[in-house]
ROPA-168018 format. One record per residue (C-alpha): z, x, y. Coordinates in steps of 0.02 Angstrom, whole numbers, plus 50000, padded with zeros to 5 digits. Last residue first. Layout:
N
ZXY...
// end
This chain:
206
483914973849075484994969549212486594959149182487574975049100487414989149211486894978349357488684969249350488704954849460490434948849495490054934849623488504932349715488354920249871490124917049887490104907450049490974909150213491044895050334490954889850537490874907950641489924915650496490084925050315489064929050180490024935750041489124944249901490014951349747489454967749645490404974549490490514993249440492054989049345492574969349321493074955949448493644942549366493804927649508495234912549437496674926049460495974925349632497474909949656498664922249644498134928049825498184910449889496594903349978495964905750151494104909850090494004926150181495684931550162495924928849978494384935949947494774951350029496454951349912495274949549775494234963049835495854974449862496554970149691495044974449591494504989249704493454998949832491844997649891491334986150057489594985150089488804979050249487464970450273487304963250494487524947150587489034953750652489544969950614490884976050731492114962750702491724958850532491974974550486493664977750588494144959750539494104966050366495034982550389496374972050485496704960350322496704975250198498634983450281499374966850300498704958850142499644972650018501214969450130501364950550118500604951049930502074961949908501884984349884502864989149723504564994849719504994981249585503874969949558504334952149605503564951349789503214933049755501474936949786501434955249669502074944349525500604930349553499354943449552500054951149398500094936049296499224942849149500164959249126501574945949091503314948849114504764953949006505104969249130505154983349002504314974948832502974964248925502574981049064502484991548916501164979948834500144980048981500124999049005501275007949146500655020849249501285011149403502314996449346503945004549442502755001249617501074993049578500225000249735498714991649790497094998049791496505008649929495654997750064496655003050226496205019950186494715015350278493215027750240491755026250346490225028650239488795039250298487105031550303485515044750293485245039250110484565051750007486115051149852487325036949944487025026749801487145040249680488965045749746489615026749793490585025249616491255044149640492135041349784492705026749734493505033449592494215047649709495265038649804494645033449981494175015949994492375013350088491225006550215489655006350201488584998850358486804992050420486364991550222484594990650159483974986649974483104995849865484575007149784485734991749762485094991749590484905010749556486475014349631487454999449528486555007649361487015023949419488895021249454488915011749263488275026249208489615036649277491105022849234490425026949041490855045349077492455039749135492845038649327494325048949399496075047249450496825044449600498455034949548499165021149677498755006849603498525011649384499204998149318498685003649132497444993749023496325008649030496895023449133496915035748970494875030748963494675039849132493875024749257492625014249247491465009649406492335005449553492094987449625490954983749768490894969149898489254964949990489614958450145488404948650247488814942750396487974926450452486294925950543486494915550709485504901250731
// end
């Protein structure tokens, strides 16, 4: 029987505190100090176990997330700017309650907004998938059988989600996926499964 795939999908850890509860997309900022703990506490988790493959988003709070896992490990991540988050177009920069008071929509229903390609300037559901999708059949592609973490964001995992388990993209309003978060997929030629979703070593583990 063929071993299944086994990805294991990474969120950032926290970012600056001025980036909270703003649609941040396309904006390369940095991780908090609390986002650096939380990148050690993922790191010292994951830290045992062996990975065939990382691949990775490029902006910088990424970046910094995989630092203390990649600390002595001879694996170099390939980075796939494929995988940057999505861009939030005129809501980039913009907090929650802006976002209510300037476009009278929900901060809430982003995912469904970005599907029916109903934020202005901002990359569609149609788009966003079209530039992730090919990054995940890459993996899959070249990796079978083998563990292989994916870091990068909210919006790109749940768009990876999307893809894997054939569902809507709104519909991954139902998955949180929170900072410095790990979620297993195990996928093969018949099913994929969510083995582990939204695991967050610097909370979960004593």
């Amino acid at each position: 029987m063929t071993e299944p795939t086994r990805l294991f999908l990474l969120r950032h850890a926290e970012v600056e505190t001025r980036y909270h509860r703003i649609f941040g997309g396309r904006i390369d900022m940095d991780l908090s100090a609390r986002g650096l703990e939380q990148a050690g506490a993922l790191a010292k988790y994951l830290r045992p176990k062996s990975f065939d493959a990382i691949y990775a988003s490029p902006m910088k709070r990424v970046q910094q997330t995989l630092a203390p896992l990649l600390a002595g490990r001879a694996t170099v991540p390939a980075i796939l700017p494929g995988l940057r988050e999505v861009d939030f177009g005129d809501w980039t920069g913009l907090s929650w309650e802006q976002v209510r008071e300037k476009f009278n929509r929900s901060a809430y229903d982003w995912l469904n907004q970005l599907e029916l390609d109903a934020i202005p300037n901002a990359e569609s559901g149609k788009t966003f998938r079209a530039r992730v999708e090919p990054c995940v059949q890459q993996i899959l592609r070249d990796h079978p059988g083998q563990r292989v973490v994916v870091a990068c964001h909210g919006g790109t995992i749940r768009m990876i989600l999307s893809i894997l388990l054939a569902l809507p993209f709104s519909q991954m309003a139902l998955f949180e996926i929170e900072y410095a978060s790990l979620s297993q997929i195990h996928c093969s030629a018949n099913k994929t499964e969510i083995q582990l979703l939204n695991f967050t070593p610097w909370r979960d583990v004593p």
